[in-house]
Residue frames relative to the residue before (quaternion, step in Angstrom):
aa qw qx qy qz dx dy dz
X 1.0000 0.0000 0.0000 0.0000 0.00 0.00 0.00
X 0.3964 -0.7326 0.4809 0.2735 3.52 -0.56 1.17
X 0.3875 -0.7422 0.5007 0.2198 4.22 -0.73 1.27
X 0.3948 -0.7324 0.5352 0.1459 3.44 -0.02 1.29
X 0.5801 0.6386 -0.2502 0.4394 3.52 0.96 -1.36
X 0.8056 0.2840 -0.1482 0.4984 3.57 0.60 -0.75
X 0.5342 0.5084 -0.4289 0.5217 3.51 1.44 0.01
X 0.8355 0.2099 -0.3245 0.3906 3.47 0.77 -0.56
X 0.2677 0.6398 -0.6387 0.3332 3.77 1.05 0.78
X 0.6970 0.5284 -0.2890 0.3892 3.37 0.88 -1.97
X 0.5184 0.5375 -0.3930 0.5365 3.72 1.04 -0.32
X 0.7491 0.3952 -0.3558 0.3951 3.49 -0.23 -0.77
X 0.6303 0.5505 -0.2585 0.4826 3.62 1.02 -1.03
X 0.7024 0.3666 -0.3569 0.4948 3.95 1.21 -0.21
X 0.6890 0.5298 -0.0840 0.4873 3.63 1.16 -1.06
X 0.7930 0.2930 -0.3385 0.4133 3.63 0.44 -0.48
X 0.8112 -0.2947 0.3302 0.3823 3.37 -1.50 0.13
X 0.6273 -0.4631 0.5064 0.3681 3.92 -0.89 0.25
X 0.7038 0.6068 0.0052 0.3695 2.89 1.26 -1.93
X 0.4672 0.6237 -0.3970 0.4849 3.44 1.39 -0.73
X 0.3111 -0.6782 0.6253 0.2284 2.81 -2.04 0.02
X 0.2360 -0.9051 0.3248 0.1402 3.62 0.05 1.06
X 0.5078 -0.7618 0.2466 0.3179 3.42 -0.15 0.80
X 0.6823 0.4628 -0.3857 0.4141 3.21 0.95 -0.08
X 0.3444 0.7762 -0.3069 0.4298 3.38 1.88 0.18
X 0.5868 0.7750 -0.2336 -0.0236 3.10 1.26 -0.94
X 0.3290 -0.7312 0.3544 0.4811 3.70 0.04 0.31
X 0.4711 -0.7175 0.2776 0.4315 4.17 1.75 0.31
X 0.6207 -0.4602 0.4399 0.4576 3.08 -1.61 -0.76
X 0.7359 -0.3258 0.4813 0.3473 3.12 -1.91 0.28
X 0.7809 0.1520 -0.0189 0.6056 4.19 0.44 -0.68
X 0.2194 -0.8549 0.3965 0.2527 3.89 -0.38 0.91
X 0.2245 -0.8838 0.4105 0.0009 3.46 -1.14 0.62
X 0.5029 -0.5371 0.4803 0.4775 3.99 -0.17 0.64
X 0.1977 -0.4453 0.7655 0.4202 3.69 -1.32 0.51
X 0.7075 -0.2482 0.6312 0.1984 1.85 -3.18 -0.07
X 0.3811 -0.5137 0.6485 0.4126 4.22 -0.93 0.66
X 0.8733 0.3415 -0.2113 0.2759 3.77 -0.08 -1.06
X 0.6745 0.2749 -0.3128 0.6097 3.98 1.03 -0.35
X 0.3939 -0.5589 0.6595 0.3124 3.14 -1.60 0.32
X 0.6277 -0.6769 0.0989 0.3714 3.42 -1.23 0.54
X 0.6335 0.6526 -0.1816 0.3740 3.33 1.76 0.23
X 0.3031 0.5903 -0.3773 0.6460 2.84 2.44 0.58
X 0.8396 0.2518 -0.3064 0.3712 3.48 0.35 -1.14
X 0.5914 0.5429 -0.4511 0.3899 3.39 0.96 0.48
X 0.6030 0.3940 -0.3402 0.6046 3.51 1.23 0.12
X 0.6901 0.4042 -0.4744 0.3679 3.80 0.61 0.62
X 0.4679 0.6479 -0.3666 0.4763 3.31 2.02 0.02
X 0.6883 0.5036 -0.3200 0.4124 2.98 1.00 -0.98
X 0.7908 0.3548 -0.1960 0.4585 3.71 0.88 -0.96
X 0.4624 0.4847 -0.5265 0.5235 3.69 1.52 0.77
X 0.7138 0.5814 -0.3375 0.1964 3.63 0.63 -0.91
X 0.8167 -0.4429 0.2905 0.2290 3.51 -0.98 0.13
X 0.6753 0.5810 -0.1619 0.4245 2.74 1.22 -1.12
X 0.6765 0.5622 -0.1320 0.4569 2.88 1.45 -1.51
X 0.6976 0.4114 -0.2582 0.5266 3.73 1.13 -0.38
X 0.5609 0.5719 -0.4494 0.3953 3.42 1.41 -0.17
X 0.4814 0.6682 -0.4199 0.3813 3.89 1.86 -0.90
X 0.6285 0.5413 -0.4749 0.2941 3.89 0.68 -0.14
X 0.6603 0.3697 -0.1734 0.6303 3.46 1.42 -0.24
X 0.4854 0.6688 -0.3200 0.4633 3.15 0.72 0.89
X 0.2704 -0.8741 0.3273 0.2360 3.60 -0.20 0.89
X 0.3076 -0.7198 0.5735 0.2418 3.82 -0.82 0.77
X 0.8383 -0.0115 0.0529 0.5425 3.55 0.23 -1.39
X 0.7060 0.3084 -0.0152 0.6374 3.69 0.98 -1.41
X 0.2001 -0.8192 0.5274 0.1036 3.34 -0.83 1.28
X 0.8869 0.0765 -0.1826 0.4174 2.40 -1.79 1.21
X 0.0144 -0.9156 0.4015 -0.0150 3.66 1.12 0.94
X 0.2731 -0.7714 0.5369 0.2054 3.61 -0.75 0.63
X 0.6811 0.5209 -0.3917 0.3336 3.47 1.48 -0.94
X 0.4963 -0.6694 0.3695 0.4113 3.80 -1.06 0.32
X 0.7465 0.4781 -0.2671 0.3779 3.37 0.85 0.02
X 0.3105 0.6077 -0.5574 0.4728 3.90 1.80 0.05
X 0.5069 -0.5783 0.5963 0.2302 3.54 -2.00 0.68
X 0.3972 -0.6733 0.6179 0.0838 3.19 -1.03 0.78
X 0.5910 -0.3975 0.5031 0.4894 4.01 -1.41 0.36
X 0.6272 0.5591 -0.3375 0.4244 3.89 0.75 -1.23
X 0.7220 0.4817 -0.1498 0.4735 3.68 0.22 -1.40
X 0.6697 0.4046 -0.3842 0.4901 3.55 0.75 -0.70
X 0.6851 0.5185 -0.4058 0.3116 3.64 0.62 -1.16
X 0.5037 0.5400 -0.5166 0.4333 3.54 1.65 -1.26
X 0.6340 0.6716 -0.3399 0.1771 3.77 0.01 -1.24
X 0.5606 0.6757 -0.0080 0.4786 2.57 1.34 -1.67
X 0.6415 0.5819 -0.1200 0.4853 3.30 0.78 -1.63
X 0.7001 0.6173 -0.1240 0.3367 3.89 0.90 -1.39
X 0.7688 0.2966 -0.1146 0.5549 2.92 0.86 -1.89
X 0.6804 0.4527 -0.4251 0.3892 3.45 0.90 -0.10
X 0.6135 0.4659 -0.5174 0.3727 3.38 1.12 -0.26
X 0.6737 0.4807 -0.4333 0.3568 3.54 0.73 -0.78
X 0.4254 0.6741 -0.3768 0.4718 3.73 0.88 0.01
X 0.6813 0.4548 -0.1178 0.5614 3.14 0.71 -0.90
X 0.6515 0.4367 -0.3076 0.5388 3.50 0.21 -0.85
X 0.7481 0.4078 -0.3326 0.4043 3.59 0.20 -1.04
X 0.7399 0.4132 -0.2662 0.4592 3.84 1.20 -0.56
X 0.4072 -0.7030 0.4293 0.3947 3.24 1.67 0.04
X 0.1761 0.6760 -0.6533 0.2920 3.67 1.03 0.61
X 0.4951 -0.4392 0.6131 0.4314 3.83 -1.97 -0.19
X 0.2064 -0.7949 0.5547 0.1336 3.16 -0.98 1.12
X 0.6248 0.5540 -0.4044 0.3730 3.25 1.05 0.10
X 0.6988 0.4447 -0.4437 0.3422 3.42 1.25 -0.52
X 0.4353 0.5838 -0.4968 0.4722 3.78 2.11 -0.46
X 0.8192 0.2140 -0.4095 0.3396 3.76 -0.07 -0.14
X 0.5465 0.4698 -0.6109 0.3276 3.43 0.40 0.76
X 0.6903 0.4862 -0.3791 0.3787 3.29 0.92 -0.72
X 0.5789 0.4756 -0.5008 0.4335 3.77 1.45 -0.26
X 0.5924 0.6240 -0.3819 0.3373 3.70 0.79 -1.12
X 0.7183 0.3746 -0.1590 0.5643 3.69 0.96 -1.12
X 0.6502 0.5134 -0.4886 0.2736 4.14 0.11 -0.32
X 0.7194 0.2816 -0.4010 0.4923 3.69 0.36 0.57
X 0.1376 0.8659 -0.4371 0.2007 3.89 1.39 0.54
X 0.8126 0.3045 -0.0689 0.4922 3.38 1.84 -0.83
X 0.2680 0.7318 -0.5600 0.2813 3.32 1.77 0.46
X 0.4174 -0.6507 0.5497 0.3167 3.28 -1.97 0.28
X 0.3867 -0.6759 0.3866 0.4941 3.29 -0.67 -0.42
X 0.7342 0.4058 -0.4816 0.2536 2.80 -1.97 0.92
X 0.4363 -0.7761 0.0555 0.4518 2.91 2.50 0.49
X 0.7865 -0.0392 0.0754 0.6117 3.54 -0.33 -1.34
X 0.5981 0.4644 -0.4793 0.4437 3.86 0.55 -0.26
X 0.5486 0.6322 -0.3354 0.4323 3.83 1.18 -0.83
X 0.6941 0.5551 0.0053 0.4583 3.30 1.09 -0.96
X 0.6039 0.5044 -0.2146 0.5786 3.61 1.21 -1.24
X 0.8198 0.4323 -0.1853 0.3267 3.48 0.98 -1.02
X 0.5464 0.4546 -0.4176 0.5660 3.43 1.77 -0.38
X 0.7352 0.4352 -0.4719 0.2174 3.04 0.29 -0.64
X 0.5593 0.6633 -0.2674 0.4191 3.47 1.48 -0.43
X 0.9073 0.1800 -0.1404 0.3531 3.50 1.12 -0.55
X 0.3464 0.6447 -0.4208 0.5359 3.12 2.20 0.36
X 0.5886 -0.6319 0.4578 0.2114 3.08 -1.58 0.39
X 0.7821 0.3766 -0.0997 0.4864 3.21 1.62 -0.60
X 0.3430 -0.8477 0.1888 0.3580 2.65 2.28 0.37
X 0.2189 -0.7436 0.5907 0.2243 4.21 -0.65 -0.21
X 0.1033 0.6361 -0.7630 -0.0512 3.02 -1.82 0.63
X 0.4711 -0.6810 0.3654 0.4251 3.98 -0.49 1.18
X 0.4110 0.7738 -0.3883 0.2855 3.44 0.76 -0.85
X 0.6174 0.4991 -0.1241 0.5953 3.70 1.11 -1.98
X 0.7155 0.5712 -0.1699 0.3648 3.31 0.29 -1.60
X 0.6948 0.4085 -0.2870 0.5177 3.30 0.73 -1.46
X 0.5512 0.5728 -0.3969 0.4589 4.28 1.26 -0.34
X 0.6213 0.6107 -0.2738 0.4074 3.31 1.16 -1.10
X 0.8556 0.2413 -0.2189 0.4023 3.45 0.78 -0.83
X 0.5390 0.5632 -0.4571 0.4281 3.43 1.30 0.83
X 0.5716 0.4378 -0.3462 0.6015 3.61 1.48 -0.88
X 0.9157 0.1907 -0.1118 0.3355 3.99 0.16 -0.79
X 0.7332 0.5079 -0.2245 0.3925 3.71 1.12 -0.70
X 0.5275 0.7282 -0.2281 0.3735 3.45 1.40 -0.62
X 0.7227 0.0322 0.2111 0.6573 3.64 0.45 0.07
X 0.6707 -0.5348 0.3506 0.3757 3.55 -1.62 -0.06
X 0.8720 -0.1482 -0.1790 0.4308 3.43 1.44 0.18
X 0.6138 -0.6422 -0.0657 0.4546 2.48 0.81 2.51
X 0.8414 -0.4290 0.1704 0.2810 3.61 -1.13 -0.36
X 0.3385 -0.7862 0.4330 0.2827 3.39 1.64 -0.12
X 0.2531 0.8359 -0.4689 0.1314 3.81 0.36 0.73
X 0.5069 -0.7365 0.3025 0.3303 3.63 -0.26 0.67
X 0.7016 -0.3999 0.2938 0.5114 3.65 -0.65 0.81
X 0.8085 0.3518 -0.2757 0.3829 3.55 -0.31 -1.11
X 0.6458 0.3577 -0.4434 0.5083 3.85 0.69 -0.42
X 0.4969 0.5547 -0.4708 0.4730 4.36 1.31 -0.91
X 0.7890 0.4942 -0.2566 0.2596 3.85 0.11 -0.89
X 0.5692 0.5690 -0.2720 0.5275 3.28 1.80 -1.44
X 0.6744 0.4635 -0.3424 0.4616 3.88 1.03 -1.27
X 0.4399 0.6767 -0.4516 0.3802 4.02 1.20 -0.22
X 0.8348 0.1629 0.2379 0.4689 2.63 -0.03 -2.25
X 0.1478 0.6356 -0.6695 0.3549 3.34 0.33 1.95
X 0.6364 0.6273 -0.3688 0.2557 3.21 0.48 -0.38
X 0.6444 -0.6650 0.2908 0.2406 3.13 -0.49 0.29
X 0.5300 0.4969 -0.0189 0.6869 3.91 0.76 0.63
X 0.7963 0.3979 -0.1395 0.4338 3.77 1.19 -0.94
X 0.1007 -0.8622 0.4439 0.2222 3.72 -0.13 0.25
X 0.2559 -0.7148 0.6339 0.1476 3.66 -0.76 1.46
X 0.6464 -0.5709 0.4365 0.2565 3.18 -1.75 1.34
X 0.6347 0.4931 -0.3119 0.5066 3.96 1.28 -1.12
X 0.4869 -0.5404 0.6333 0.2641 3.53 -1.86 -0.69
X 0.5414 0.5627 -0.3030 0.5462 3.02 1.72 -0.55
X 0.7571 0.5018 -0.2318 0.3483 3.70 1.31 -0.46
X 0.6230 0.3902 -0.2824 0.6163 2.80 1.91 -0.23
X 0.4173 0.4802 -0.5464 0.5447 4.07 0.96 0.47
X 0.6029 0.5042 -0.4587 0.4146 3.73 0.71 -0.62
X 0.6372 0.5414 -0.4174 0.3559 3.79 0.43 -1.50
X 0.5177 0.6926 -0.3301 0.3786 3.54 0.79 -1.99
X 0.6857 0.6412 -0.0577 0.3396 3.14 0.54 -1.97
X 0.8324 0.2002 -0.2236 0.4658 3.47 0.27 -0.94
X 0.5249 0.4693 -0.4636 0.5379 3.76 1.61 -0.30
X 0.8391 0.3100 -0.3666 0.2558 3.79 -0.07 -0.31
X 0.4240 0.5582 -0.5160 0.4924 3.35 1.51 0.33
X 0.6940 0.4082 -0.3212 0.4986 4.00 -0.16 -1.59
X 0.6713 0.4544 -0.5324 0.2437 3.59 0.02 -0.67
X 0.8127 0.3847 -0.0629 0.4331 3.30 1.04 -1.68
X 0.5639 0.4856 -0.4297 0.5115 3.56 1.42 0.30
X 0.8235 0.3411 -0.2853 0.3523 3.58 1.16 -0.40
X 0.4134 0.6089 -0.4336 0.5200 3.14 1.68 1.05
X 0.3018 0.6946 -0.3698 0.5382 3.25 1.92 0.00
X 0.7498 0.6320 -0.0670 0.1841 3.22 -0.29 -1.99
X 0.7494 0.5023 0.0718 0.4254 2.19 0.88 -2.40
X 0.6727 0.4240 -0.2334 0.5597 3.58 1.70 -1.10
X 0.4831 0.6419 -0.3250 0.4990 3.67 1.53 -0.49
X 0.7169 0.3580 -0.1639 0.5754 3.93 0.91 -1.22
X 0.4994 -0.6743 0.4514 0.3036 3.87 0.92 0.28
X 0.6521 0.4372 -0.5233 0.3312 3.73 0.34 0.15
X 0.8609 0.1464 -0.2995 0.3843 3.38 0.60 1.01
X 0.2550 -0.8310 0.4315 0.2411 3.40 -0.71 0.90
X 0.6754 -0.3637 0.3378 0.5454 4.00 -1.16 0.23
X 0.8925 0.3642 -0.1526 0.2180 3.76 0.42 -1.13
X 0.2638 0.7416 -0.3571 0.5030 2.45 2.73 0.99
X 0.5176 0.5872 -0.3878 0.4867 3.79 1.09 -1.30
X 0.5141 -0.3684 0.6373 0.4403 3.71 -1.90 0.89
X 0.2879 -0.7245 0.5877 0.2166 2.61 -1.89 0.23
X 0.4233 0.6474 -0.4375 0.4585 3.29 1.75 0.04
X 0.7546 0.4063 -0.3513 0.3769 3.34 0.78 -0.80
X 0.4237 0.7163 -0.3568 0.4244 3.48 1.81 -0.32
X 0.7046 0.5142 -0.3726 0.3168 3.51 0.88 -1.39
X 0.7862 0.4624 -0.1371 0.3864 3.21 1.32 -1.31
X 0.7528 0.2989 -0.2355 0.5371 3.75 1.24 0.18
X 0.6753 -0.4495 0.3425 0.4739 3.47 1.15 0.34
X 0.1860 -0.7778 0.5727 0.1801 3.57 -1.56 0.63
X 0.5074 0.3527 -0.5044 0.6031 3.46 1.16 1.06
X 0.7176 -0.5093 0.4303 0.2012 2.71 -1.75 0.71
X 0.7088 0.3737 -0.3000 0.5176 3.80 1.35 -0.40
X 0.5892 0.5011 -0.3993 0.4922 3.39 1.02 -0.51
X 0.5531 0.5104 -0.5040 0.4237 4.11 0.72 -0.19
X 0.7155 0.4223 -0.2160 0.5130 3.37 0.61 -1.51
X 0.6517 0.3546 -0.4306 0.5140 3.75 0.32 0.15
X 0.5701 0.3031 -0.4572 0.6117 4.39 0.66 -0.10
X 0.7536 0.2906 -0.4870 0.3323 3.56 -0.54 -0.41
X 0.5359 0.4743 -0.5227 0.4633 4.31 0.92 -0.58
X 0.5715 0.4956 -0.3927 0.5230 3.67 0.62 -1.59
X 0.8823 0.1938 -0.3274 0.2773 3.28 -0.90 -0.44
X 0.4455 0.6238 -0.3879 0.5119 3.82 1.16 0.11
X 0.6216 0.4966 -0.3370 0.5034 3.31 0.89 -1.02
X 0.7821 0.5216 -0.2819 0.1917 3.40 0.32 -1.50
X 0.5682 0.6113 -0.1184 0.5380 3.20 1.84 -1.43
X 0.7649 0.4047 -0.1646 0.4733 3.71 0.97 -0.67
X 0.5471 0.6579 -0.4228 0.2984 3.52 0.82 -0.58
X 0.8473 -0.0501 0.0010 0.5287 3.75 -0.85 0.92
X 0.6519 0.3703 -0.5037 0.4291 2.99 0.64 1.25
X 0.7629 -0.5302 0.3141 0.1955 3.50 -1.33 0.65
X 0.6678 0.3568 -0.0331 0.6524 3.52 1.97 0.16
X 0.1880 -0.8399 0.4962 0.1137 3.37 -1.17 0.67
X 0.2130 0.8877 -0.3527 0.2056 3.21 -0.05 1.17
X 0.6973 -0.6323 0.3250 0.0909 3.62 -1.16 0.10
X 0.3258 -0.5833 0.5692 0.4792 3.91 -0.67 -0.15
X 0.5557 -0.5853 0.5387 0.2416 2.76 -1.44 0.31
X 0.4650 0.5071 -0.3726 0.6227 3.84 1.23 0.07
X 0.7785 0.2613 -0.2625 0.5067 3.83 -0.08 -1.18
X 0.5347 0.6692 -0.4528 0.2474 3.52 0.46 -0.35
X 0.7299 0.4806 -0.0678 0.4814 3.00 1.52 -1.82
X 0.5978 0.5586 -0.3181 0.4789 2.95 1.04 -0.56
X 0.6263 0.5105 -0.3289 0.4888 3.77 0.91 -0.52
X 0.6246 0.5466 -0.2596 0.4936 3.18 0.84 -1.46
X 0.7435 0.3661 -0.3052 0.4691 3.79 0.33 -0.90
X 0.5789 0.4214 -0.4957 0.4914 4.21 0.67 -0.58
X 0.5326 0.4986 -0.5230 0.4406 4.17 0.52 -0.73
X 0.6676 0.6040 -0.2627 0.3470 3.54 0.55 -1.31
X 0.7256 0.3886 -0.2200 0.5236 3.51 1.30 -0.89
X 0.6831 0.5552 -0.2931 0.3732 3.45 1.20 -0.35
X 0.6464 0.5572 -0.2432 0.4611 3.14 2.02 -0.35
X 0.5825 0.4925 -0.2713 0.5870 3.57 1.97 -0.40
X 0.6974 0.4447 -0.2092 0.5215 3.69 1.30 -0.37
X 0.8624 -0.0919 0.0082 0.4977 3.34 0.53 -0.56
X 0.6309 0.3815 -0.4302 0.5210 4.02 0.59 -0.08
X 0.6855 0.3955 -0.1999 0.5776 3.77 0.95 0.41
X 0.8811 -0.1653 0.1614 0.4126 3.61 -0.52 1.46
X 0.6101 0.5928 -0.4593 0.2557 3.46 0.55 0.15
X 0.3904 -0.7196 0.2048 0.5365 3.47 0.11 -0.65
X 0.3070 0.4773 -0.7827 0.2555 3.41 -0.09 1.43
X 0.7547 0.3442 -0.3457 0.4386 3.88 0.71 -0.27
X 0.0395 0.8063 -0.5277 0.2644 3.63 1.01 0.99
X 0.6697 0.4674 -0.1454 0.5584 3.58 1.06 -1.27
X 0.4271 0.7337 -0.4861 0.2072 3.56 0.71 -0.72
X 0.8021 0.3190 -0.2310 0.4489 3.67 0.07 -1.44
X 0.5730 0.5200 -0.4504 0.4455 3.90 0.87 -0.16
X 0.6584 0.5715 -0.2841 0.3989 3.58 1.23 -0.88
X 0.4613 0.7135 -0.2414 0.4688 3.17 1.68 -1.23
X 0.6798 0.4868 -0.2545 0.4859 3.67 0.88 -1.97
X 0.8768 0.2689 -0.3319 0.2209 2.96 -0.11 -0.97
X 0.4159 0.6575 -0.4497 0.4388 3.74 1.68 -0.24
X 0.7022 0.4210 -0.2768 0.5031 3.82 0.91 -0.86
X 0.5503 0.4352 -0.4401 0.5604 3.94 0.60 -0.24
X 0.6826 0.5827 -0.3244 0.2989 3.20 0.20 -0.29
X 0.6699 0.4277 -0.1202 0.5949 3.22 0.98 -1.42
X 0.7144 0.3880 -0.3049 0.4961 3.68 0.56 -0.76
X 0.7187 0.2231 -0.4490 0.4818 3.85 0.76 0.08
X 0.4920 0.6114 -0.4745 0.3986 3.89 0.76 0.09
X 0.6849 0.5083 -0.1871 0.4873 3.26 1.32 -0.79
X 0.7941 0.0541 -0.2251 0.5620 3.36 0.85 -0.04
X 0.4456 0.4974 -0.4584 0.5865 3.68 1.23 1.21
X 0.4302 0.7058 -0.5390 -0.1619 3.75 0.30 -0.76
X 0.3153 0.7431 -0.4574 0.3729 3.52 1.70 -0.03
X 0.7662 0.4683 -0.2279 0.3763 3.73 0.82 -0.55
X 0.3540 0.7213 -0.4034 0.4378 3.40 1.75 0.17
X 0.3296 -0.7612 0.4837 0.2793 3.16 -1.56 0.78
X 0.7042 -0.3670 0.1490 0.5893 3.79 -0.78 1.27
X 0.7959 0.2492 -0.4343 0.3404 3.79 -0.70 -0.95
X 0.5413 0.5398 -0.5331 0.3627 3.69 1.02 -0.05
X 0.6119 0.5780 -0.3062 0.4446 3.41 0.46 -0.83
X 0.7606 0.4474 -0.2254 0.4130 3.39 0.77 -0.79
X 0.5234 0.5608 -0.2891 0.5727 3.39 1.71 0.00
X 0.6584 0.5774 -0.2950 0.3822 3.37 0.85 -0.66
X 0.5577 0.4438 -0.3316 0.6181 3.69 1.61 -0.89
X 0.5668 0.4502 -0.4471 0.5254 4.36 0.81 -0.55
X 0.9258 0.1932 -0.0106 0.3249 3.62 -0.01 -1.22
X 0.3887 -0.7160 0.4345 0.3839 3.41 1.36 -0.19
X 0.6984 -0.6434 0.1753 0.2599 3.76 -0.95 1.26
X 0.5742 0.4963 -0.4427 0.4774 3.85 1.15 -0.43
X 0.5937 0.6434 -0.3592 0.3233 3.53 1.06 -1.27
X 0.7324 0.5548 -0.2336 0.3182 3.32 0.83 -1.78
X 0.5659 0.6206 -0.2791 0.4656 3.05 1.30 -1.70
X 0.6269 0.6491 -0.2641 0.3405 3.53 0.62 -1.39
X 0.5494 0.6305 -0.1559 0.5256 3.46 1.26 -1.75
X 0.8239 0.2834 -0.1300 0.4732 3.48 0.09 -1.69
X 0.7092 0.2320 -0.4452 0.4950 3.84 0.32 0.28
X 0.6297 0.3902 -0.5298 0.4130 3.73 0.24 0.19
X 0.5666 0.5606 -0.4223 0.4316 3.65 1.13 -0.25
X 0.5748 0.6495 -0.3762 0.3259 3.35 1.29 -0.73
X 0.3549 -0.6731 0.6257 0.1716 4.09 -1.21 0.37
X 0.7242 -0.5132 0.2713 0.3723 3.34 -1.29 1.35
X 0.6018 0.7214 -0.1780 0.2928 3.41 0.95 -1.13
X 0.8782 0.2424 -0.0781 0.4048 2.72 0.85 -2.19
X 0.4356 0.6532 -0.4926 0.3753 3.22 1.84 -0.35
X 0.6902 0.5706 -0.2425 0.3731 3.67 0.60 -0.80
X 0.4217 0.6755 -0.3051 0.5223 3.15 1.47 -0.40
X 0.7962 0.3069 -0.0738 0.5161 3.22 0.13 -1.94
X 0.3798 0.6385 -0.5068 0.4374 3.86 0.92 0.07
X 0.7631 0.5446 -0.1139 0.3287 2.97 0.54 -2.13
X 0.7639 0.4951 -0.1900 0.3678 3.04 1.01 -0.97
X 0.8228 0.4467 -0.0911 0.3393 3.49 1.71 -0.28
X 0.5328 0.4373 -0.1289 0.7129 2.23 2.75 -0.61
X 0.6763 0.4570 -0.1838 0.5477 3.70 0.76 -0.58
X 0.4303 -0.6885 0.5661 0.1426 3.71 -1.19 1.45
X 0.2397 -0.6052 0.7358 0.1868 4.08 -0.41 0.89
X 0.5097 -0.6332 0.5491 0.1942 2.94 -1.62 1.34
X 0.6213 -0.5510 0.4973 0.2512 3.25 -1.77 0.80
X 0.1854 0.7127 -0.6687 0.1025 4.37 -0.25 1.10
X 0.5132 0.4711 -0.6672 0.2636 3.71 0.14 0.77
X 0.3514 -0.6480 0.6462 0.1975 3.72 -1.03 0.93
């Protein structure tokens, strides 16, 4: 049978950038494994990522508005697809490996809590070992995934690190990823945000309008366009120094307008409550965990586990279990 897998390393090794990272380059996985004749090993780390659990729990997961009812607000899920796009076309245009930029976009929010960044603000505030999803979202590919997590090769484990902003990934594919997740959320939740009325088009600077476009596709097409230009054949991904700022300053307006006190985060401190009731009765209940929690607790020791199981938790179900511990179930026996 003719190993596809090696026909399309030898492909990547004529066609991609100097700069690329090639997959047969890899530095591997944490536990070795037979390749696949047909994926290279950065396909099959982006089909782990989109078979796994985690990844279907991001549809119930908050982006901006929690726990959304409309059908059309982004989800943790919807952002990563987004996310997933502009970095691949990024990539494609630098000849970067687009498969390992979309695993690491498909997987870099694998460890968000729910109700997003308030979900987050608060573990990290009242755990002992504090949380950032970034870590977390590592945690549940190397350990939570299966019975011993997902085994993912260094370069997609590092890109899913250091997305953040502030962090420096070892690939180029990891920094097309960073690029990536600031110009998707910025301009999908100025979407939203005009969708939920607390802002209008002739609310947005307009200086920063002149220079990235006043539709929402024409921004995201100057800031990819101009990433491309500034990066191509060269050893770094980067920006003008005009569009740069200009991005950097609309984020700035979206955080004084709407990722700050407005009222998509109206809900914030109730979300906050119930992320902390939680932890503080799991912590001195763990008798009330369900079995695989318990069974994490002899792997990781009991704040950790807890930790694990409510950031794994969706907007939904965290409320659920609220409900169920704080809230009296009506009396229906007759």
């Amino acid at each position: 049978m003719l190993n596809i897998r090696e026909y399309q390393e030898e492909l990547e090794s004529r066609i991609l950038s100097p700069y690329a990272t090639l997959s047969k380059n890899t530095k591997g996985r944490q536990r070795p494994e037979a390749k696949c004749q047909v994926r290279t090993e950065f396909q099959r780390d982006r089909d782990r990522i989109i078979h796994s659990k985690s990844f279907r729990r991001l549809k119930h997961k908050t982006q901006v508005f929690i726990s959304p009812e409309g059908d059309h607000y982004r989800t943790r899920l919807t952002h990563a697809l987004e996310v997933a796009q502009i970095a691949r076309t990024i990539a494609r245009a630098l000849r970067l490996n687009e498969d390992l930029t979309e695993a690491i976009a498909l997987g870099h929010d694998l460890g968000h809590t729910p109700f997003g960044h308030a979900g987050e603000d608060i573990l990290n505030r009242i755990t002992t070992c504090g949380f950032a999803h970034n870590v977390q979202s590592l945690r549940v590919v190397d350990f939570l995934e299966g019975d011993e997590g997902l085994n993912l090769t260094f370069e997609v484990r590092d890109g899913i690190l250091n997305h953040v902003w502030g962090k420096n990934p070892s690939t180029l594919e990891g920094r097309v990823v960073q690029f990536a997740d600031r110009i998707a959320y910025i301009n999908h939740d100025i979407d939203d945000a005009i969708r939920a009325g607390i802002l209008k088009e002739e609310d947005l600077p307009q200086d920063c309008l002149k220079i990235l476009g006043f539709s929402k596709r024409e921004r995201i097409n100057t800031l990819i366009v101009d990433i491309i230009k500034n990066s191509i054949d060269k050893p770094e991904i980067t920006m003008s120094e005009d569009v740069f700022f200009a991005m950097q300053k609309l984020r700035e307006f979206m955080f004084q307008n709407v990722y700050i006190g407005s009222e998509a985060k109206k809900d914030e401190k109730k979300a906050k409550y119930i992320i902390q009731s939680l932890y503080e009765y799991f912590m001195s209940n763990p008798d009330t965990l369900p079995d695989d929690v318990k069974k994490d607790i002899d792997r990781f020791g009991q704040e950790q586990a807890i930790i694990d199981y409510i950031a794994g938790m969706t907007d939904r179900y965290a409320m659920r279990k609220f409900y169920e511990i704080f809230l009296p179930s009506p009396w229906n026996k007759l």
